[in-house]
N, C-alpha and C positions, 0 to 999 in steps of 0.2 A: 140752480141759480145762474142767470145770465147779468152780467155786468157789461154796460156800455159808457163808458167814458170818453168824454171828447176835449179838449184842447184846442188853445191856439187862438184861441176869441182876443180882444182889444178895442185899444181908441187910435185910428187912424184917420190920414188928413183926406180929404177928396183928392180921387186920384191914387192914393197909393194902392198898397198889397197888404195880403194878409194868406198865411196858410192856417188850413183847420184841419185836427186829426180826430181821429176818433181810433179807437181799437175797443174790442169783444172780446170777453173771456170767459170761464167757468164754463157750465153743463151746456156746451155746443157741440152742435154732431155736423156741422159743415154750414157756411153762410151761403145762401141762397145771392137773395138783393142787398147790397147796401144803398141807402138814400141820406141825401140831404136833407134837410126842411128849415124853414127859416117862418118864425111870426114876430109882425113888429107889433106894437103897441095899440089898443082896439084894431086889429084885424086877425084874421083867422089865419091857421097855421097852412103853409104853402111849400110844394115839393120845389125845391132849386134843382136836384141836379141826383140820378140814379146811374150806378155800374153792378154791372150780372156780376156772377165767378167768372166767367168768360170773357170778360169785359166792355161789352155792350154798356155804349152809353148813351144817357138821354139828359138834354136839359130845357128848362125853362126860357121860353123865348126870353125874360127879360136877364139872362145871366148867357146867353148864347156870344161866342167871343171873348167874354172878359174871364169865365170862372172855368177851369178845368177840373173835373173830378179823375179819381185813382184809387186804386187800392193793392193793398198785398196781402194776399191770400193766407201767406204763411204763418201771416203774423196778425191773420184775423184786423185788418187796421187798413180805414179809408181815410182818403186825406183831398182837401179842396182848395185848392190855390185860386185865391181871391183877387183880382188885377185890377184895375182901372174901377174903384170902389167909388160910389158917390152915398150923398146922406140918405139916399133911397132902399140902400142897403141895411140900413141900420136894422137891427132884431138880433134876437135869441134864435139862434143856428144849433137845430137839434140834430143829429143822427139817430138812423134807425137802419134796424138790422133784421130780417127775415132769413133765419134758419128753416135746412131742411125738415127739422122734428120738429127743434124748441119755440117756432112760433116766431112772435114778430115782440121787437124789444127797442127801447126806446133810454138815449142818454137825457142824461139833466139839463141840457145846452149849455150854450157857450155864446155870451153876449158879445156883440160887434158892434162898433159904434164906429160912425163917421162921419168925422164933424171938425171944421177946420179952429 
């Protein structure tokens, strides 16, 4: 059993910050990718922002500049510093984790709202 829990979601004003965590636990044998994803309300779920173990990173043209992703290997746990937010932003901010055995796992999200 793989467990992904994520954190750090809110109601911020346009403009501000937000940090999101997430950490992975249980029957992992080493994390591959971790990704961000984000879907807002009728529309379909959309990748934000992806870091290797190595830490090769990729983002979404519309989060290039404001959102920095990270993680820490040791501690199975990626985290997305959220800057310059507008209400475009708003959705359930999922994490997802692709192990090298375990497969590909997915957290409950973590709602973000931005709204003055």
């Amino acid at each position: 059993q793989v467990q992904v829990v994520e954190s750090g979601g809110g109601l911020v004003q346009p403009g501000g910050s937000l940090r999101l965590s997430c950490t992975a636990s249980g029957s992992l044998s080493g994390i591959n990718v971790m990704d961000w994803y984000r879907q807002a309300p009728g529309k379909q779920r959309e990748l934000v922002a992806s870091i290797t173990r190595a830490g090769s990173t990729k983002y979404a043209d519309f989060v290039k500049g404001r959102f920095t992703i990270s993680r820490d290997n040791a501690e199975n746990a990626m985290f997305l510093q959220m800057n310059s937010l507008t209400p475009e932003d708003t959705a359930v901010y999922y994490c997802h984790v692709i192990g090298y055995i375990s497969g590909t796992h997915w957290g409950q999200g973590t709602q973000v709202t931005v709204s003055s």
